[in-house]
C-alpha angles and dihedrals in degrees: 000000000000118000112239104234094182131015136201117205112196090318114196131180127190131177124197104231105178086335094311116123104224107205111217104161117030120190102325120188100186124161113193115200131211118253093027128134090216121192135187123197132174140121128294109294090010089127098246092121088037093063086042094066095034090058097048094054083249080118131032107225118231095230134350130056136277110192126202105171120315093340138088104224082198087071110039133098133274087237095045091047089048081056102050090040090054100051096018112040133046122201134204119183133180093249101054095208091215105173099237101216094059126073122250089249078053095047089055103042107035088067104034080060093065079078094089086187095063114067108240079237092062089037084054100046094051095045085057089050091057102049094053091048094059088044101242101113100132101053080062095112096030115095128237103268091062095058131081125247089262096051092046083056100052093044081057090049091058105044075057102060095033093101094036097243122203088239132018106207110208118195119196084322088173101035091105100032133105116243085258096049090035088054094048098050094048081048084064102044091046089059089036089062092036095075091044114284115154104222127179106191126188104201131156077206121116084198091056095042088051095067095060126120088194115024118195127191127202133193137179085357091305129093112245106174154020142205118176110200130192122249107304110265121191103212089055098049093117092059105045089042088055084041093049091044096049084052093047091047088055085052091055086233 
């Protein structure tokens, strides 16, 4: 049986729009387990980033329960949630917010130091390992303007996964990049997951869909469906690709 490393209890999220209460998460059980490849699809305002950053802690619920651990993330304090999602949680968005006066190596390190535990020298040796792992060592002192969108990406991958978090949240991470760029940054997250990473990732992409292990998909602020997938194979992406769009067909996407 798979562990729940992360659990939503009737999660709701409103929002007041002209006095009107618009309801964007009604009532969500979700249990997300570690080591998953989780995916969520739907259609535009359908909720599913939304949950992402609700259950993040990006985003305070409006009622309902989200459990890491022993704590309700619902319940905690601003400063508390600015903690977990330091050291816990990793986060990837479409838009890679690189401060563009600083270099990539920059853009990695400054914020890993704010982890007073961890020595600047440690900080600094892991960083290196990374870069070299994603294969962009040599952008590390240019600065972000004179690298490409798949290399900002990466760079972004990496500032992510710098403090190991327990889940790395990944928000529309291919929405603004090229096939080449998109194929390579999926590349990443499915070896990232490979060794263990426990990844929960919001795409309108069918590519990226296509490298779940556990696809949901929400729809009007409530889950409606559920296809668990084995590990991502290469060799066998036709057919998962023909297996995740007849699902997503069922599901009227």
């Amino acid at each position: 049986m798979k562990e729940t490393i992360l659990k939503a209890k009737k999660l709701c999220k409103s929002f007041a729009a002209n006095g009107v209460q618009n309801h964007v998460l009604t009532g969500i059980d979700l249990d997300v387990y570690k080591g998953d490849l989780t995916v969520v699809m739907g259609a535009s305002g359908s909720g599913k980033s939304t949950l992402l950053y609700a259950l993040s802690g990006m985003d305070r619920a409006t009622s309902g329960e989200v459990i890491y651990g022993e704590r309700d993330l619902v319940k905690l304090s601003e400063k508390e949630l600015t903690l977990l999602r330091r050291k816990d949680f990793g986060f990837v968005f479409q838009k890679m917010h690189l401060v563009s006066n600083m270099t990539m190596f920059e853009n990695v390190v400054v914020p890993a130091y704010l982890d007073k535990n961890v020595p600047s020298a440690q900080t600094d040796k892991k960083a290196n390992e990374l870069f070299e792992q994603m294969g962009i060592s040599e952008i590390k002192t240019h600065l972000p303007s004179q690298c490409s969108g798949g290399e900002q990406q990466r760079c972004a991958m990496i500032r992510a996964v710098i403090s190991e978090p327990a889940v790395l949240f990944a928000d529309e991470p291919t929405g603004a990049l090229n096939k080449r760029n998109t194929i390579e940054v999926l590349d990443l997250l499915t070896a990232l997951n490979s060794r263990g990473q426990s990844v929960f990732m919001v795409t309108h992409d069918v590519r990226a869909a296509v490298r779940a292990t556990r696809l949901i998909y929400i729809e009007d602020g409530t889950i409606s469906g559920e296809l668990t997938l084995p590990p991502y194979e290469q060799d066998k992406e036709k057919s998962r690709e023909a297996q995740v769009n007849s699902w997503l067909n069922s599901m009227k996407w």
